[in-house]
C-alpha positions as CSV (number, residue, x, y, z in Angstrom):
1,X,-9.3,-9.0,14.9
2,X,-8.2,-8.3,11.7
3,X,-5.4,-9.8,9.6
4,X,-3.8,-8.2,7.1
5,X,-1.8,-10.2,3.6
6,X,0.4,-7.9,1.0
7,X,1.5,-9.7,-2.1
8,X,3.4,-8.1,-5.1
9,X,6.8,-6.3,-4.1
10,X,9.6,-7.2,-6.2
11,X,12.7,-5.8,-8.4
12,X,11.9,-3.4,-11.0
13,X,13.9,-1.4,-13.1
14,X,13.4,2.4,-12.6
15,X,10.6,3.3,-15.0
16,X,8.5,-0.2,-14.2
17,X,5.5,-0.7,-12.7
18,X,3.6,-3.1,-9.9
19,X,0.8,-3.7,-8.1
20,X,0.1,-4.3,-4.5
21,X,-2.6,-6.2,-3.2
22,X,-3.5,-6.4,0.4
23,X,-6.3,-8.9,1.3
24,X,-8.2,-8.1,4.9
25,X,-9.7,-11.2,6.5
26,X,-11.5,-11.4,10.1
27,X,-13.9,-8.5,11.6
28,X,-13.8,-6.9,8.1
29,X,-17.1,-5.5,8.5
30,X,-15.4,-2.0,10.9
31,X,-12.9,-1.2,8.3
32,X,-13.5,2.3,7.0
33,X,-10.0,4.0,5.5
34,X,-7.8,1.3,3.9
35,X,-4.1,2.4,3.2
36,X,-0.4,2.1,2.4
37,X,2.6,3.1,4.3
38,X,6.1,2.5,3.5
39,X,9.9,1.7,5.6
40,X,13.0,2.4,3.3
41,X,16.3,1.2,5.4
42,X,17.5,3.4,8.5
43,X,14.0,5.4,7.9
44,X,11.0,6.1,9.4
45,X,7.7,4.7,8.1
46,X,5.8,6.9,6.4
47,X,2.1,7.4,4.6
48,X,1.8,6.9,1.6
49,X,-1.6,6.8,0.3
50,X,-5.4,5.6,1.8
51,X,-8.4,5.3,0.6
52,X,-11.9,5.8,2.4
53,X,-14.6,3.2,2.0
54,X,-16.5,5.6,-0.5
55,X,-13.9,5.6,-2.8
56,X,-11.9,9.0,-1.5
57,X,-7.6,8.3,-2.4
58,X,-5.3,10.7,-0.8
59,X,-1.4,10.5,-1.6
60,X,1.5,11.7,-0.5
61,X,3.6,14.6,-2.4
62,X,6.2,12.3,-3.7
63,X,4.0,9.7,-5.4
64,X,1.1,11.4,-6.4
65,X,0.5,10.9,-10.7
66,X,2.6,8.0,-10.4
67,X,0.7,6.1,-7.9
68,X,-3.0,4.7,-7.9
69,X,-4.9,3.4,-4.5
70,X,-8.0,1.5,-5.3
71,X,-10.5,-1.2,-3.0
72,X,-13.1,-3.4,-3.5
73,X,-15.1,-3.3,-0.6
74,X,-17.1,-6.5,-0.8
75,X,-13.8,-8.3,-0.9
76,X,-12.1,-6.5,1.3
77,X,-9.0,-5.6,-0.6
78,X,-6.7,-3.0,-1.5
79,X,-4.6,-2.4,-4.3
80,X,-1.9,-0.1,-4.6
81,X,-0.6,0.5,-8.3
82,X,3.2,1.6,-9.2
83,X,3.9,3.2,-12.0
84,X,7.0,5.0,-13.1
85,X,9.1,3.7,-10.3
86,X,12.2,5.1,-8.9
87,X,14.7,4.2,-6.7
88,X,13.5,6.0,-4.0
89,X,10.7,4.2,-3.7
90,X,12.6,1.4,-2.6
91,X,11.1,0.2,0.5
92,X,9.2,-2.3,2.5
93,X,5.5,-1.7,1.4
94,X,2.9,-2.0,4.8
95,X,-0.4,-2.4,4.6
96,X,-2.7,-0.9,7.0
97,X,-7.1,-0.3,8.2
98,X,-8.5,2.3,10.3
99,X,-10.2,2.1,12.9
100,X,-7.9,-0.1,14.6
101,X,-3.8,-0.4,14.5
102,X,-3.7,-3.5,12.6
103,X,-0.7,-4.2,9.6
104,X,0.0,-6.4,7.5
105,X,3.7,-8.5,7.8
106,X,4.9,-5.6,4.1
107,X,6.2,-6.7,1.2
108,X,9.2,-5.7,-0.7
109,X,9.5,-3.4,-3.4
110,X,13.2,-2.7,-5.0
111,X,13.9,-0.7,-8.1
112,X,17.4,-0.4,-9.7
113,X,18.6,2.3,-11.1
């Protein structure tokens, strides 16, 4: 078993930045691909960025050279960093490991327009 802890969503103005951090405790030593998905209201969750345990990011369309993935392996976390934020990026922020289907509970992100 794994667990899974985001910290970092809050309000921002559109234009501002944060940082997500996702902490993995547990059977730590399986995770591979390390990622972020997001749930905006009456939506469907969708990727938004992972990153392999060599150091490979992948994003999605809408928030790549805004958005930065990053890990430290020996501490098993994941950080996901915001910058230039817009309101449509207004969701609940889930982290997520592969192998296995295990998530974090999300954390909140809100920007204002």
């Amino acid at each position: 078993q794994v667990q899974l802890v985001e910290s970092g969503g809050g309000l921002v103005q559109a234009g501002g930045s944060l940082r997500l951090s996702c902490a993995a405790s547990g059977s730590t030593f399986s995770i591979n691909v390390m990622g972020w998905y997001r749930q905006a209201p009456g939506k469907q969750r969708e990727w938004v960025a992972t990153i392999t345990s060599g150091g490979s990011p992948s994003y999605t369309d809408s928030v790549k050279g805004r958005f930065t993935i990053s890990r430290d392996n020996a501490e098993n976390t994941v950080w996901l960093q915001m910058n230039s934020l817009k309101p449509e990026d207004t969701a609940v922020y889930y982290c997520t490991i592969s192998p296995g289907d295990y998530w974090g509970r999300g954390t909140q992100v809100t920007v204002s327009s």
